[in-house]
C-alpha positions in Angstrom: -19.1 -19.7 -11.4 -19.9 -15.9 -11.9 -18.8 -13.4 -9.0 -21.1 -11.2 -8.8 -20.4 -7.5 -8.8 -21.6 -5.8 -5.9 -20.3 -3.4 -3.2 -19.4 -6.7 -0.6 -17.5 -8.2 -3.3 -15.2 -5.0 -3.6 -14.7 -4.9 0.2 -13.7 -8.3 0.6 -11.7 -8.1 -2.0 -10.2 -4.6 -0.4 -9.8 -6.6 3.3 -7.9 -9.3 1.4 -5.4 -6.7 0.4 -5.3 -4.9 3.0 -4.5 -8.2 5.7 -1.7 -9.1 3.0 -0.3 -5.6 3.1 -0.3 -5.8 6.8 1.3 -9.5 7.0 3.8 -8.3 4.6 4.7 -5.6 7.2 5.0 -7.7 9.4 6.6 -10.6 8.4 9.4 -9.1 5.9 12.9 -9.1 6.7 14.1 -7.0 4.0 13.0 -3.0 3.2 11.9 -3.6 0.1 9.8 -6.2 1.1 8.1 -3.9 3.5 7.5 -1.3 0.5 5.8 -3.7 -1.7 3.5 -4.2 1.4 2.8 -0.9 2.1 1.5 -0.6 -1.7 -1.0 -3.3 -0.9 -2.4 -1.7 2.1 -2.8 1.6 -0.1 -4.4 -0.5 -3.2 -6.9 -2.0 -1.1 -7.4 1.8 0.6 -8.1 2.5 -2.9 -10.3 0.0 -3.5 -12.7 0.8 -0.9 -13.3 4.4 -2.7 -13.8 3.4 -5.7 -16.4 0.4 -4.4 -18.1 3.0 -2.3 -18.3 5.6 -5.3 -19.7 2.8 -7.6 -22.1 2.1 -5.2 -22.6 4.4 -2.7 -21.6 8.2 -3.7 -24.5 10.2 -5.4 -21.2 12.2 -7.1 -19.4 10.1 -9.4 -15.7 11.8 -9.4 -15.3 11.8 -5.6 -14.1 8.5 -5.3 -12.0 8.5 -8.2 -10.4 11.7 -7.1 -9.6 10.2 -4.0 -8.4 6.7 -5.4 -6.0 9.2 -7.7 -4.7 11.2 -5.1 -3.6 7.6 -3.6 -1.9 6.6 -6.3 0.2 9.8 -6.4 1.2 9.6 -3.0 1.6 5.9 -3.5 4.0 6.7 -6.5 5.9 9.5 -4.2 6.0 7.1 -0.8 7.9 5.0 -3.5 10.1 7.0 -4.9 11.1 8.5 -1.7 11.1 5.1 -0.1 13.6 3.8 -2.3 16.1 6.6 -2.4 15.9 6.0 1.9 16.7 2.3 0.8 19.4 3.2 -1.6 21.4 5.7 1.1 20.5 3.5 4.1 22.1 0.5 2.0 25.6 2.1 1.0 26.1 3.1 4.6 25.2 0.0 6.0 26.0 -2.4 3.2 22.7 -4.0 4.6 19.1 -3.9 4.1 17.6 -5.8 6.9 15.9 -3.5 9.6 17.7 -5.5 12.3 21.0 -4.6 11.2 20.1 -1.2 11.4 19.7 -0.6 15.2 22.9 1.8 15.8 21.2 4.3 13.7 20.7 7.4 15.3 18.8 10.1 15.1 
């Protein structure tokens, strides 16, 4: 069985990430575990532009401009993400959101 590859494929595909991402959010117990979800919902973001500028876009770099500008601030919410995790951690000697209710601001 061949999928066939066109644009409702891509955003089906893209949904599919996107509800994991979501589930992930909300379903983790742990930090990093909500991270790795948040990188789902931004690959299926991605997705969608580059399925729209296969497809749709009469400029071909627009999509892929935008799927890289993603990624970049996929890569920093990462980095940034996990240094949080890292402090938050040697404070708390925990990582579950729950046990970090005293935290103020």
């Amino acid at each position: 069985m061949m999928i066939s590859a066109n644009l409702n494929t891509y955003l089906i595909i893209a949904a599919v990430l996107l509800v994991i991402g979501l589930y992930g959010m909300v379903q983790h117990r742990s930090l990093i575990g909500m991270l790795i979800s948040s990188e789902f919902i931004l690959n299926g973001a991605a997705l969608n532009f580059m399925a729209f500028n296969r497809f749709v876009a009469p400029n071909p770099a627009v999509g892929q401009i935008y799927a890289l500008f993603i990624m970049g601030i996929a890569a920093a919410e990462a980095a940034i993400a996990v240094s949080i995790i890292i402090a938050v951690y040697r404070k708390y000697q925990s990582e579950d959101p729950e046990d970090l209710q005293d935290m103020k601001m």
